[in-house]
C-alpha positions, 0 to 999 in steps of 0.5 A, a space after each residue: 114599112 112598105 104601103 102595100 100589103 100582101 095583097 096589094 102586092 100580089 095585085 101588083 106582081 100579078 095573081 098568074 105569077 104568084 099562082 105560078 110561083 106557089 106551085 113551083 115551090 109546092 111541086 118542086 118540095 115534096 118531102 118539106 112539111 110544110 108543103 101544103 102551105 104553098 098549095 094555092 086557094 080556091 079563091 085565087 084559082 077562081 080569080 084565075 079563071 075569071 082573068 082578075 090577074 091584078 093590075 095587069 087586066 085591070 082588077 085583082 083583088 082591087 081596082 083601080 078607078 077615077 071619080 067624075 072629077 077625074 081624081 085616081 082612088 084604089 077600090 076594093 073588089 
């Protein structure tokens, strides 16, 4: 099974691309029922407007960090 869950996942792919491929699939099925599941949340719209795209602006839903020691650990934000 994969170590990263989905938000983890969504951190990696970046939360811009994710956003950006929910709205594709909610706008581009109109019809389909379950269509409202691909509306994105507020949260995420908010991590948007605060550049917390994940790692590539370093910070999504977690982190990345280095102790004192220089040793590499993943926070959660």
């Amino acid at each position: 099974h994969p170590k990263s869950a989905t938000f983890r996942t969504m951190d990696l792919v970046g939360l811009d691309t994710f956003v950006h491929v929910a709205d594709t699939v909610y706008h581009g099925c109109p019809e389909d029922e379950a269509r409202e599941t691909f509306r994105p949340p507020e949260l995420l719209l908010a991590m948007l407007e605060k550049k917390l795209l994940g790692e590539k602006s370093g910070a999504g839903f977690y982190r990345r960090v280095k102790d004192a020691e220089g040793k590499k650990s993943i926070e959660t934000l």
